[in-house]
Backbone atoms as SQL, in Angstrom:
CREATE TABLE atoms (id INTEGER PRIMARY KEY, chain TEXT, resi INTEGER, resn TEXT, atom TEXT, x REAL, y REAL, z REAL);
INSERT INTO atoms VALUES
  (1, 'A', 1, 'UNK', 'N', 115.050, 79.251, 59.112),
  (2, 'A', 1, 'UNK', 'CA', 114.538, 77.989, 59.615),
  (3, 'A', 1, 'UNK', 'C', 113.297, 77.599, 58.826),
  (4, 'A', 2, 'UNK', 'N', 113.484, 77.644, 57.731),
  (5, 'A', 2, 'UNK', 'CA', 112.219, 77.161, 56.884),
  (6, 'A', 2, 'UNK', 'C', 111.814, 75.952, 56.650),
  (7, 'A', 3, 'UNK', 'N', 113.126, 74.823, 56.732),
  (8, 'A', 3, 'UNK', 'CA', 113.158, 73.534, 56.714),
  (9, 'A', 3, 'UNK', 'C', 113.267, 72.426, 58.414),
  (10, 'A', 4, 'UNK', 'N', 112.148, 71.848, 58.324),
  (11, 'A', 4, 'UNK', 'CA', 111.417, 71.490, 59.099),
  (12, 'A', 4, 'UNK', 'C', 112.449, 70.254, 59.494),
  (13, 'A', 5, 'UNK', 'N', 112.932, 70.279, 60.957),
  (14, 'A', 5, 'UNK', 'CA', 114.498, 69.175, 61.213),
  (15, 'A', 5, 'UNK', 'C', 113.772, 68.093, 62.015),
  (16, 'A', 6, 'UNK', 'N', 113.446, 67.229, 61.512),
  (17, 'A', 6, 'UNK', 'CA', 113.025, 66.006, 61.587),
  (18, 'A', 6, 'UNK', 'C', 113.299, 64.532, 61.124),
  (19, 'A', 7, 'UNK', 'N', 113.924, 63.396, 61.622),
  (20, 'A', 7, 'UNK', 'CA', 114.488, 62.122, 61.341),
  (21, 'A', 7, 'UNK', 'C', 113.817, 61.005, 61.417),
  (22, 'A', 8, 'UNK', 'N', 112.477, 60.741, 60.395),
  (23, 'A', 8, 'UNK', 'CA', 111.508, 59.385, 60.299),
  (24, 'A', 8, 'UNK', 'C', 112.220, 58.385, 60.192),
  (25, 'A', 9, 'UNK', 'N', 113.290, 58.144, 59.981),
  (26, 'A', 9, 'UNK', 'CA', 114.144, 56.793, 60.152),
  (27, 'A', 9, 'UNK', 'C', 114.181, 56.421, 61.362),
  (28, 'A', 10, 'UNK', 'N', 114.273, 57.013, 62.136),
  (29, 'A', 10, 'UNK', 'CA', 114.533, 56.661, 63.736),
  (30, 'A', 10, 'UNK', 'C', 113.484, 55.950, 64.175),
  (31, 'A', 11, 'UNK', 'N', 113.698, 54.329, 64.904),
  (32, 'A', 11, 'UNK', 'CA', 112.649, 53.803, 65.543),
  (33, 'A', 11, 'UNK', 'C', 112.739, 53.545, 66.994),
  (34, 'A', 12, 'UNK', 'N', 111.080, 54.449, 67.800),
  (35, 'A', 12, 'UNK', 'CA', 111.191, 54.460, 69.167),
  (36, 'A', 12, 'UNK', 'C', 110.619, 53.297, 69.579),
  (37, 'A', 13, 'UNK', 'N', 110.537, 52.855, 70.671),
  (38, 'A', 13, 'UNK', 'CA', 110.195, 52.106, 71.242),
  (39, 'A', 13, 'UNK', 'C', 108.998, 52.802, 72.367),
  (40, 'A', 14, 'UNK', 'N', 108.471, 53.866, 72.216),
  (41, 'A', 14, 'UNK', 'CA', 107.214, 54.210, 73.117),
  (42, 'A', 14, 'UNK', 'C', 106.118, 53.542, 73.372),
  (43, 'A', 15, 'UNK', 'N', 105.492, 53.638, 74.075),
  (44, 'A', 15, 'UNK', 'CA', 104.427, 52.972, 74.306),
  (45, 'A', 15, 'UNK', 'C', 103.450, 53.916, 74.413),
  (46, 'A', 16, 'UNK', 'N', 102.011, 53.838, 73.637),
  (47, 'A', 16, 'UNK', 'CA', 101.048, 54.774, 72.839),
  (48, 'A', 16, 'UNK', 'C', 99.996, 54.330, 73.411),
  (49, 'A', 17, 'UNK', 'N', 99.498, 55.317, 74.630),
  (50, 'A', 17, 'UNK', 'CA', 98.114, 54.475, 75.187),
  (51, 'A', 17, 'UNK', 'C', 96.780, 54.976, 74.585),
  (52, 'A', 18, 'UNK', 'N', 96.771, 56.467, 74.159),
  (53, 'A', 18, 'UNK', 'CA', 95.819, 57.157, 73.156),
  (54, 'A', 18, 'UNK', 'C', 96.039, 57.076, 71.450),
  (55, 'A', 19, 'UNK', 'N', 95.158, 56.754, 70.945),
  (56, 'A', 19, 'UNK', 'CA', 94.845, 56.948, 69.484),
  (57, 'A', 19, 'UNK', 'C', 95.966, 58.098, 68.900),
  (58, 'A', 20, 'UNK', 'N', 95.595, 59.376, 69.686),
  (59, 'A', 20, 'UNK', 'CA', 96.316, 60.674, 68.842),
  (60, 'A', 20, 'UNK', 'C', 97.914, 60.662, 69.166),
  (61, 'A', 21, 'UNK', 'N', 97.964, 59.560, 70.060),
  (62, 'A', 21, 'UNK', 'CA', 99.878, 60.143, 70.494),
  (63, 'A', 21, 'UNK', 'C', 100.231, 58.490, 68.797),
  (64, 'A', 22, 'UNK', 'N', 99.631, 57.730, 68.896),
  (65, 'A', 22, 'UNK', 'CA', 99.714, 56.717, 67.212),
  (66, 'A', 22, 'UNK', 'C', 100.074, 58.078, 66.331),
  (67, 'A', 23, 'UNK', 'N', 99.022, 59.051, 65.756),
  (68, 'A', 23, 'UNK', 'CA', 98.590, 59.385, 64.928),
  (69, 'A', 23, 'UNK', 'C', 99.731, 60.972, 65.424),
  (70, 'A', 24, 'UNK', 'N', 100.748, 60.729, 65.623),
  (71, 'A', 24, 'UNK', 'CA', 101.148, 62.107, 65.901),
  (72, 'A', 24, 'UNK', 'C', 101.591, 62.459, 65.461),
  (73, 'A', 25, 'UNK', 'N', 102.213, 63.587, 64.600),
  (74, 'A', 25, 'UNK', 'CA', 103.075, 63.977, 63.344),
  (75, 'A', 25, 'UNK', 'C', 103.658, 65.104, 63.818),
  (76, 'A', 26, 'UNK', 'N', 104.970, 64.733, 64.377),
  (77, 'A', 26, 'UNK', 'CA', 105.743, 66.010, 64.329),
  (78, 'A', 26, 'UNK', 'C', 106.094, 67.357, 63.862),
  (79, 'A', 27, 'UNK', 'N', 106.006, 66.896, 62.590),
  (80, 'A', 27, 'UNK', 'CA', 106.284, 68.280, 61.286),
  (81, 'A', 27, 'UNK', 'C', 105.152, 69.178, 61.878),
  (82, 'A', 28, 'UNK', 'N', 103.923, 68.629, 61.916),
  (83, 'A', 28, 'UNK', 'CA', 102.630, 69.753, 62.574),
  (84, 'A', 28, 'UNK', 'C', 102.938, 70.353, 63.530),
  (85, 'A', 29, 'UNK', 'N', 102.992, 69.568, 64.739),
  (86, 'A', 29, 'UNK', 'CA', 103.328, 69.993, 66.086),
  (87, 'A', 29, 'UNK', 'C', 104.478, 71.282, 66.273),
  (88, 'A', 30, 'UNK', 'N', 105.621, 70.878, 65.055),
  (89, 'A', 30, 'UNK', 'CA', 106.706, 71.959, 64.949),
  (90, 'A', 30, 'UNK', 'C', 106.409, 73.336, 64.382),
  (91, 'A', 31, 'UNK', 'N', 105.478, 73.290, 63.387),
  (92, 'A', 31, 'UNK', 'CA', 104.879, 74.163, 62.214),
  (93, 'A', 31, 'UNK', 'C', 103.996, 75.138, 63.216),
  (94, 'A', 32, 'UNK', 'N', 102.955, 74.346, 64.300),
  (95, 'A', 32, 'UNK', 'CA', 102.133, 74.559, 65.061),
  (96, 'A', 32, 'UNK', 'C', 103.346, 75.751, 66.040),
  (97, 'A', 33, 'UNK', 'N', 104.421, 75.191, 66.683),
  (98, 'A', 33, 'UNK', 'CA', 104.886, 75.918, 67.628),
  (99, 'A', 33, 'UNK', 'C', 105.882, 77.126, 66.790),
  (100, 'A', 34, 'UNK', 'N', 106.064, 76.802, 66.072),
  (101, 'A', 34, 'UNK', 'CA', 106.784, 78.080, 65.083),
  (102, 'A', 34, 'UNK', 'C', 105.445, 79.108, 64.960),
  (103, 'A', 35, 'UNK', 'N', 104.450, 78.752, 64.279),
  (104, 'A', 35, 'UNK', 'CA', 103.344, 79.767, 63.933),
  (105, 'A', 35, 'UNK', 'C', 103.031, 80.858, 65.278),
  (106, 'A', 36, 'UNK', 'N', 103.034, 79.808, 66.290),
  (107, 'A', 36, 'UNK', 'CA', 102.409, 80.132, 67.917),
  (108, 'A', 36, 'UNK', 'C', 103.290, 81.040, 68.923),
  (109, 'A', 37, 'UNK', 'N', 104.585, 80.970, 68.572),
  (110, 'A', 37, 'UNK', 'CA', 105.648, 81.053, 69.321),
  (111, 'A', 37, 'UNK', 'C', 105.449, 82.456, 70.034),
  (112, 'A', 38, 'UNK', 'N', 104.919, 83.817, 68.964),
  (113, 'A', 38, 'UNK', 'CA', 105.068, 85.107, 69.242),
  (114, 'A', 38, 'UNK', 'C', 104.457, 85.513, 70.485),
  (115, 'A', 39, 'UNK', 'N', 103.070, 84.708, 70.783),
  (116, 'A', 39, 'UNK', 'CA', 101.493, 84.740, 71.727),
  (117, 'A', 39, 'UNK', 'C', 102.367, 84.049, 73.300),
  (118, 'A', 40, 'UNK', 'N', 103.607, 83.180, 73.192),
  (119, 'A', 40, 'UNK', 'CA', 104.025, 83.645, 74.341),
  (120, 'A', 40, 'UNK', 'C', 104.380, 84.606, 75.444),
  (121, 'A', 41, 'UNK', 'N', 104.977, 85.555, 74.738),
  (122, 'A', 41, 'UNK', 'CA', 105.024, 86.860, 74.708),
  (123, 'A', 41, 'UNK', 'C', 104.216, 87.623, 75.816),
  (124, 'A', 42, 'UNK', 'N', 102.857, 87.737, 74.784),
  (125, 'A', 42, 'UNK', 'CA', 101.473, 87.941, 75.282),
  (126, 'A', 42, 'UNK', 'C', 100.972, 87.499, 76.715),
  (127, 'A', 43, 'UNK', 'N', 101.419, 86.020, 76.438),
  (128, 'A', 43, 'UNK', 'CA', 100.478, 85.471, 77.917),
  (129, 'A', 43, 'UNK', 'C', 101.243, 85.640, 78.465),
  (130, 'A', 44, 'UNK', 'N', 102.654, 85.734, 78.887),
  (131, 'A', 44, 'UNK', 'CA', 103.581, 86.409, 80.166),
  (132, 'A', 44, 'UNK', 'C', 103.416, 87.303, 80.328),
  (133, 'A', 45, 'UNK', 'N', 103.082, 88.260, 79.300),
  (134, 'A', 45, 'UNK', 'CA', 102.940, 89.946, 80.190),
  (135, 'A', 45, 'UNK', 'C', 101.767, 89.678, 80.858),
  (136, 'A', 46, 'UNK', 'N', 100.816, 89.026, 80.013),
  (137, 'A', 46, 'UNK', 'CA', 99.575, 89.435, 80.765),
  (138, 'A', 46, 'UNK', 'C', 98.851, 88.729, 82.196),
  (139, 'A', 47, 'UNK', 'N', 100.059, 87.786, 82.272),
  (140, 'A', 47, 'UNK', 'CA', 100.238, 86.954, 83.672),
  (141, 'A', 47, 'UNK', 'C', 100.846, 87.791, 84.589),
  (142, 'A', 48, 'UNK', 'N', 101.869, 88.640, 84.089),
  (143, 'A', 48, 'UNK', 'CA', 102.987, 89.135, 85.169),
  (144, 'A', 48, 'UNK', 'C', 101.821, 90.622, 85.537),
  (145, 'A', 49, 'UNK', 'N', 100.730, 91.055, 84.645),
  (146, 'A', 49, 'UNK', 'CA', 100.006, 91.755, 84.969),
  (147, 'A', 49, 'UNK', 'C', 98.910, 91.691, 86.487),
  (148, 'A', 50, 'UNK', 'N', 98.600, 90.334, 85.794),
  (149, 'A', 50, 'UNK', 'CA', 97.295, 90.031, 86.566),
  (150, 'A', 50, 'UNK', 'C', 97.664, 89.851, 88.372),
  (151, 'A', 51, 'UNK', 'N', 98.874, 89.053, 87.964),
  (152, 'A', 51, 'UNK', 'CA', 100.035, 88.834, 89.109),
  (153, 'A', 51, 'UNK', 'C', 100.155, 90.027, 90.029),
  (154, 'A', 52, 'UNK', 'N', 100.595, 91.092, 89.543),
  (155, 'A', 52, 'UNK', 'CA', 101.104, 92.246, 90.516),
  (156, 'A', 52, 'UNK', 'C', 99.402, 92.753, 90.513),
  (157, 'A', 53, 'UNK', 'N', 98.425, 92.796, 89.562),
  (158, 'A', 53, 'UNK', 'CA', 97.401, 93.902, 90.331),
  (159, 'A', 53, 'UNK', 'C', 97.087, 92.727, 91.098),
  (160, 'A', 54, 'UNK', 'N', 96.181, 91.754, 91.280),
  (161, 'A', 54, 'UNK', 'CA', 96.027, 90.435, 92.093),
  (162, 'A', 54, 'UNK', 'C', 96.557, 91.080, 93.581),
  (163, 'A', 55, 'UNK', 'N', 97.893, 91.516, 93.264),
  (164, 'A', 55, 'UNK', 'CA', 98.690, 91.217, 95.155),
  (165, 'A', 55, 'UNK', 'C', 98.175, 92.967, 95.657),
  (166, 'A', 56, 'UNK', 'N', 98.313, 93.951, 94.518),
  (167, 'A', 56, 'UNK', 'CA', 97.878, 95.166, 94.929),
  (168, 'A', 56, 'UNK', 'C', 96.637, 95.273, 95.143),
  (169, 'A', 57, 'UNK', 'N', 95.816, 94.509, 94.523),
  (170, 'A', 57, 'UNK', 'CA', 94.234, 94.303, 94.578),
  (171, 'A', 57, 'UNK', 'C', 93.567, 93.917, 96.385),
  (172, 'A', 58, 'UNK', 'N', 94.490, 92.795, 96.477),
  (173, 'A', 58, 'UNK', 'CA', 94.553, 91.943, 97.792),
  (174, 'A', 58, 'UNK', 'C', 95.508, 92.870, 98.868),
  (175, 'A', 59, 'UNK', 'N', 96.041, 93.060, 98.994),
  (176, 'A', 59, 'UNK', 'CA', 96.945, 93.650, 99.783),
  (177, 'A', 59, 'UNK', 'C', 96.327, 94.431, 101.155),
  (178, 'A', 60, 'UNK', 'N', 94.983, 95.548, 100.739),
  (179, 'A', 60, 'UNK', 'CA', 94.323, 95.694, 101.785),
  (180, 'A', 60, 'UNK', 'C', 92.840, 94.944, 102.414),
  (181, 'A', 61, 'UNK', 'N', 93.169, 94.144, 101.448),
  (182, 'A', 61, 'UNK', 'CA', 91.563, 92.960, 102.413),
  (183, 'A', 61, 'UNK', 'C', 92.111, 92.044, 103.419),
  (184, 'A', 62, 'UNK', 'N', 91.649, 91.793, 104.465),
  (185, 'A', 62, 'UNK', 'CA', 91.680, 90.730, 105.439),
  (186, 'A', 62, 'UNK', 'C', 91.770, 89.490, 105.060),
  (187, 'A', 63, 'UNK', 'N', 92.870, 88.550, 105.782),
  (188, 'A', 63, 'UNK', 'CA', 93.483, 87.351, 104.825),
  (189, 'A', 63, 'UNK', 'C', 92.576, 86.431, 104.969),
  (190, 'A', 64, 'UNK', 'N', 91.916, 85.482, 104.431),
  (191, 'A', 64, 'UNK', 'CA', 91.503, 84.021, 104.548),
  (192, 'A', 64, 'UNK', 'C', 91.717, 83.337, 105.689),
  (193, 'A', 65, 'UNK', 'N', 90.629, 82.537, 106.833),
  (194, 'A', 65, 'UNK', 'CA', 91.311, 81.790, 107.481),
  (195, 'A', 65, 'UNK', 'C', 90.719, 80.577, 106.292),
  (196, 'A', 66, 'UNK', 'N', 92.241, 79.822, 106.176),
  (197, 'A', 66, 'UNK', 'CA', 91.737, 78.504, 104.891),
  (198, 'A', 66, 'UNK', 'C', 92.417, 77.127, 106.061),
  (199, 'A', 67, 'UNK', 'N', 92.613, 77.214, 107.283),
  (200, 'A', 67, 'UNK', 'CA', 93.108, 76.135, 107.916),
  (201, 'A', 67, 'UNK', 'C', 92.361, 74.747, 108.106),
  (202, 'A', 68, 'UNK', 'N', 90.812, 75.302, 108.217),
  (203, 'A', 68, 'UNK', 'CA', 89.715, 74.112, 108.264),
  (204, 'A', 68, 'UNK', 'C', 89.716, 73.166, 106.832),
  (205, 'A', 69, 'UNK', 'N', 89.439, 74.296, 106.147),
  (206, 'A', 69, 'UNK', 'CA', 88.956, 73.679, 104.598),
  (207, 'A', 69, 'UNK', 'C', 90.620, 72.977, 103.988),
  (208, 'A', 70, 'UNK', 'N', 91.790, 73.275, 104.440),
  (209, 'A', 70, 'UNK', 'CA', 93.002, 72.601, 104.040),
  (210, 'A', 70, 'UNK', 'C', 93.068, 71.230, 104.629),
  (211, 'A', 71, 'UNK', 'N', 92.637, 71.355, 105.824),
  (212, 'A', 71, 'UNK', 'CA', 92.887, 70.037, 106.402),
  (213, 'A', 71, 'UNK', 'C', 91.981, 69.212, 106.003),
  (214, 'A', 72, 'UNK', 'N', 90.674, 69.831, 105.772),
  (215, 'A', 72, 'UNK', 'CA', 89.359, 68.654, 105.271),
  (216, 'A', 72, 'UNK', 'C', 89.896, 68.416, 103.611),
  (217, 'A', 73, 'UNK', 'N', 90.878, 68.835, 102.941),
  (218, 'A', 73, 'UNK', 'CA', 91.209, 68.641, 101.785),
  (219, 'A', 73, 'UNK', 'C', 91.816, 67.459, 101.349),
  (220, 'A', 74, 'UNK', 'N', 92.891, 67.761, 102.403),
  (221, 'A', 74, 'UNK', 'CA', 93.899, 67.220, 102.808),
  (222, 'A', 74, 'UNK', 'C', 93.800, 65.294, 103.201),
  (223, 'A', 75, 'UNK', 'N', 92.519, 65.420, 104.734),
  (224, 'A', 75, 'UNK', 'CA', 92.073, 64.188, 104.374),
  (225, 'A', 75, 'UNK', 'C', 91.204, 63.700, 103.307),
  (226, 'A', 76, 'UNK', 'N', 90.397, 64.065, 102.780),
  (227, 'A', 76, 'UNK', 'CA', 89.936, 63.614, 101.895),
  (228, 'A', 76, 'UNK', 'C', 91.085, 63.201, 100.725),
  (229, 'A', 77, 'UNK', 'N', 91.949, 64.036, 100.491),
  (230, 'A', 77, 'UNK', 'CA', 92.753, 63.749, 99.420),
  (231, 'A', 77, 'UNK', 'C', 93.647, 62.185, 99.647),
  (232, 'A', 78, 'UNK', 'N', 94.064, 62.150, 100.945),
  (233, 'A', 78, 'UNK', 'CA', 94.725, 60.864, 101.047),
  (234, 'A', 78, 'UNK', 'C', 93.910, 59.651, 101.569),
  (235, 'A', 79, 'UNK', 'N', 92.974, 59.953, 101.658),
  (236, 'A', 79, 'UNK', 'CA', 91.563, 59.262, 101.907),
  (237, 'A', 79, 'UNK', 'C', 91.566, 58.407, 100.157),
  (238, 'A', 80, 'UNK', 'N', 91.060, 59.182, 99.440),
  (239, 'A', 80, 'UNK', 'CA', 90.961, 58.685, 98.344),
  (240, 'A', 80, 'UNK', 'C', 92.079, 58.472, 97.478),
  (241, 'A', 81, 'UNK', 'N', 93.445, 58.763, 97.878),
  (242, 'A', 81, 'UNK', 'CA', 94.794, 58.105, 97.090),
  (243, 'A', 81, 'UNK', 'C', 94.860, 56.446, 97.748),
  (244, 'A', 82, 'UNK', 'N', 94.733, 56.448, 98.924),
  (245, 'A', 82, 'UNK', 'CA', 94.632, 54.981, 99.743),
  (246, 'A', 82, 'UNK', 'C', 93.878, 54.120, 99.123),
  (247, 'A', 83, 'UNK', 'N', 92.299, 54.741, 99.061),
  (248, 'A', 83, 'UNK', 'CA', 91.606, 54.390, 98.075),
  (249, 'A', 83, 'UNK', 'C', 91.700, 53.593, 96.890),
  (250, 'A', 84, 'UNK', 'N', 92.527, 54.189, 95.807),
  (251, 'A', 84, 'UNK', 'CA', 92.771, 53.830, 94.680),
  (252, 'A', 84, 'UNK', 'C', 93.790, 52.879, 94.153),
  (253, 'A', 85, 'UNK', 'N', 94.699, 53.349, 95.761),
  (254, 'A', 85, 'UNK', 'CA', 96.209, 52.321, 95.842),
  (255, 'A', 85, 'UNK', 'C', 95.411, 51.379, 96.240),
  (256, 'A', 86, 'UNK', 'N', 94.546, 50.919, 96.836),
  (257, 'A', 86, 'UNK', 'CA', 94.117, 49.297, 97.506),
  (258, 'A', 86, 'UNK', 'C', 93.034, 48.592, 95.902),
  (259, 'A', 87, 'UNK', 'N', 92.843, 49.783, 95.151),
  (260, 'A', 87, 'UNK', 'CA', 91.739, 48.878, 94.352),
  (261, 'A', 87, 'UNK', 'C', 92.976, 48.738, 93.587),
  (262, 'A', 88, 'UNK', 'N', 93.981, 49.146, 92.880),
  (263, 'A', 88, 'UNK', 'CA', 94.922, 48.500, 91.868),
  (264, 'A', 88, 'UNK', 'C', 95.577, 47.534, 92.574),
  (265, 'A', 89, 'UNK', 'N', 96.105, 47.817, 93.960),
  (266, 'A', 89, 'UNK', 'CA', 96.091, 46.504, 93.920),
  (267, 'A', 89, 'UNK', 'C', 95.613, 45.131, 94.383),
  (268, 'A', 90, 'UNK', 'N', 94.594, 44.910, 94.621),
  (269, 'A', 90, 'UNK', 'CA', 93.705, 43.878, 94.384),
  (270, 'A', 90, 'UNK', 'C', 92.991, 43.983, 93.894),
  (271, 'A', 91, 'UNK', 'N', 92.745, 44.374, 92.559),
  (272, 'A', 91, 'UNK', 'CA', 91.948, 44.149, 91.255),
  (273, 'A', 91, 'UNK', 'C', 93.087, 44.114, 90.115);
């Protein structure tokens, strides 16, 4: 796979709200995930690590009560989605 499979003839019709998604060059992005690919690897073991000591770590401490602080989250969170839905639309 040395040759980089890419078709610049093709025209999208996207719509580009940042500078860098204009300026984006595939061939990199591909080159980028070929170079990178192996370090997946890596960060799954070392997730599936953290993962199991995490639950063995936790396992004998006393659980969280998180019921207060969920619900004060909770409203606040749709507090301020309401919020944002009323300023788009009337502005």
């Amino acid at each position: 796979m040395d040759e980089l499979v890419y078709a610049p003839n093709i025209t999208t019709s996207y719509t580009h709200f940042c500078n860098f998604e204009k300026n984006f060059v595939p061939q990199h992005a591909q080159m980028w995930m070929k170079d990178h690919f192996p370090y997946c690897f890596l960060y799954c073991a070392l997730y599936a690590i953290l993962i199991s000591g995490g639950r063995l770590y936790m396992s004998n401490r006393p659980k969280y009560d998180l019921r207060r602080g969920l619900v004060m989250w909770s409203y606040v969170s749709s507090n301020a989605t309401s919020w944002a839905l009323l300023q788009h639309m009337y502005t």
